[in-house]
C-alpha positions as CSV (number, residue, x, y, z in Angstrom):
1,X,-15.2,13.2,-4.9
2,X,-12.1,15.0,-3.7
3,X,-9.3,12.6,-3.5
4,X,-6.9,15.0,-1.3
5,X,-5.6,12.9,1.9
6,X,-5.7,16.2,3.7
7,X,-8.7,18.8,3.6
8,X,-9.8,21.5,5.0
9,X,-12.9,19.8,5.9
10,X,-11.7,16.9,7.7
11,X,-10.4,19.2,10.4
12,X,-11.3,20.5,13.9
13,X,-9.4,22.7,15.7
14,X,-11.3,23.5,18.8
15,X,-11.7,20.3,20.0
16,X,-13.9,19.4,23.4
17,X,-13.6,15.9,23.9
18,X,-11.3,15.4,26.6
19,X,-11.1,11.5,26.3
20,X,-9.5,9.3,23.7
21,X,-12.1,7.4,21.9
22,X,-14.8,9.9,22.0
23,X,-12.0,12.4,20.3
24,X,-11.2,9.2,17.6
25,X,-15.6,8.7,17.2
26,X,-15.5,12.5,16.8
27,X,-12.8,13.3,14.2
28,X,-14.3,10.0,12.2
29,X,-17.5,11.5,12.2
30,X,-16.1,14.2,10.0
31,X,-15.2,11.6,7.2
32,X,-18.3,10.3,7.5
33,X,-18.6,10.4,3.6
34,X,-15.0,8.9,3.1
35,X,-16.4,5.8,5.1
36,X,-18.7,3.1,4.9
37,X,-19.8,3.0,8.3
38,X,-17.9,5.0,10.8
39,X,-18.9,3.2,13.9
40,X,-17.4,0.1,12.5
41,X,-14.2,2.1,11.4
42,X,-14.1,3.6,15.1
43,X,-13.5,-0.5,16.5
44,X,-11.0,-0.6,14.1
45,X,-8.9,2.2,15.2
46,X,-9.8,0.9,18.8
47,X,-8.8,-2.4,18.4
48,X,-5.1,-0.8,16.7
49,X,-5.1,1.5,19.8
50,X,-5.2,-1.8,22.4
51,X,-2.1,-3.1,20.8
52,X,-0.3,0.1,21.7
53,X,-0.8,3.5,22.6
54,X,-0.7,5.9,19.6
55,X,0.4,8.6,21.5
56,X,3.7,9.3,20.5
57,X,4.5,12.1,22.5
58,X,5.0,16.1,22.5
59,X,1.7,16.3,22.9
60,X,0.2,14.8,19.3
61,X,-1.1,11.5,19.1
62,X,-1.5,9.6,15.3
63,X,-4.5,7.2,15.6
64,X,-4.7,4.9,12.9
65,X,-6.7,1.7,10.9
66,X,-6.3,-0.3,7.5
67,X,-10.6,-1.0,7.6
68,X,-12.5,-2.4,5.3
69,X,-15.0,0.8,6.4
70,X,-12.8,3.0,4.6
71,X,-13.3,4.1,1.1
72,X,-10.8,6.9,0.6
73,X,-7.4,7.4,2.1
74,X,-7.7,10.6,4.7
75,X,-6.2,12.3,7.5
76,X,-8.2,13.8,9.6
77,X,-6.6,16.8,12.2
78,X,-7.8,18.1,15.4
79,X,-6.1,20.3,17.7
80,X,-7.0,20.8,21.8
81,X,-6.4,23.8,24.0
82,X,-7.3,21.8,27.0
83,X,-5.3,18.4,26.1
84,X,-7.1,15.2,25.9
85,X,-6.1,12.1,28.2
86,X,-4.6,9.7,25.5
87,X,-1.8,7.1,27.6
88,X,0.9,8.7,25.4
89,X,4.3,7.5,25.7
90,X,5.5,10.1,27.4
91,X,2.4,10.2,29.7
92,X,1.3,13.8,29.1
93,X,-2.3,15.0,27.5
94,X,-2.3,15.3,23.3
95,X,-2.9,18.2,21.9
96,X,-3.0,17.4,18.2
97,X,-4.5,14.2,16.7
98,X,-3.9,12.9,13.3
99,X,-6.5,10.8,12.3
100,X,-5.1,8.0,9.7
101,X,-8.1,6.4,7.9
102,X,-6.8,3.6,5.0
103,X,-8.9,1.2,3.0
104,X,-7.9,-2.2,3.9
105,X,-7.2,-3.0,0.2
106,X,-4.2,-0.6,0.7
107,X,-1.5,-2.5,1.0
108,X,1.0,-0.7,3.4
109,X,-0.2,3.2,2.2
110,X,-1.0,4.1,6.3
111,X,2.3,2.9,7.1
112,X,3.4,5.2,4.4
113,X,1.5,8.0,5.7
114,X,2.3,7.4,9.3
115,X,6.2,7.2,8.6
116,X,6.2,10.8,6.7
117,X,4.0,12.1,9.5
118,X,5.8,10.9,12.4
119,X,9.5,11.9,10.7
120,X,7.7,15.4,9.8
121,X,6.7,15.7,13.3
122,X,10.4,15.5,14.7
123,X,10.9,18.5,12.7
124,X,10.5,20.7,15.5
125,X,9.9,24.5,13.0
126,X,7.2,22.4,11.4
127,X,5.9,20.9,14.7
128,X,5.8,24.4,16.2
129,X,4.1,26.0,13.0
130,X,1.1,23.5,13.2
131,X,0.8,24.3,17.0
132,X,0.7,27.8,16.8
133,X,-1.6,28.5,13.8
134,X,-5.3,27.7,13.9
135,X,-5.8,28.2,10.3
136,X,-7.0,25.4,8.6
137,X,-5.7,26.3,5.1
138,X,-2.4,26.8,6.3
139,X,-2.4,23.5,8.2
140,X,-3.4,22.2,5.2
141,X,-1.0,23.5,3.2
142,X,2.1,23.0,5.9
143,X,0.8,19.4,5.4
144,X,0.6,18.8,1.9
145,X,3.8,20.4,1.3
146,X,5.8,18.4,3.7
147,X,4.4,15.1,3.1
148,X,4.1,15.2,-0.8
149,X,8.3,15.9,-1.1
């Protein structure tokens, strides 16, 4: 199996869902094989997501769950024209979602992976170069490269 924490195929970029959790239960659908049972992984990141919003703002939101439901460390991206209703910090719609999925056994890895994402993020050429492009290669690649310096 393919070990990368970001793929080509985990990602959506014409997303439809307009509400938070059907947006989460969608994006985890595409890891399906990464899980053990995605519904189950879904109340996990819903259960994070009640302790506070993950929406952090500028219009991307970074959903997140240590679950015993996941097998293999992945991020899963999605991207809205329309925005999708998320009770982000900043109270405006998300237009990018990263997906953190992290085996429970992982010690702190998604705190890892949400610290390099969320300081990337405040880059705002990087931000900006993940917005405009909808090609999944080179969203792949923008992500790989900044996160594995």
């Amino acid at each position: 199996m393919n070990d990368k924490l970001f793929d080509v195929k985990y990602m959506d970029l014409d997303l439809v869902t307009t509400e938070k959790f059907a947006t989460i239960k969608h994006l985890a659908s595409l890891i399906e094989e990464r899980l053990l049972d995605v519904d189950n992984y879904v109340e996990d990141v819903k259960k994070r997501e009640a302790m506070s919003t993950t929406g952090i703002g500028d219009g991307v939101a970074i959903p997140h769950a240590k679950s015993a439901w996941v097998k293999t460390p992945t991020v899963v991206v999605g991207k809205s024209s329309k925005g999708i209703e998320w009770e982000s910090l900043d109270d405006e719609p998300v237009n990018m979602v990263f997906l953190i999925a992290v085996p429970e056994g992982e010690g702190n890895e998604h705190l890892k992976i949400l610290q390099i994402l969320a300081v990337s993020l405040m880059d705002d050429d990087f931000k900006e170069e993940l917005f405009k492009t909808n090609d999944k290669k080179v969203i792949e690649e923008l992500l790989i490269e900044k996160t594995t310096r």
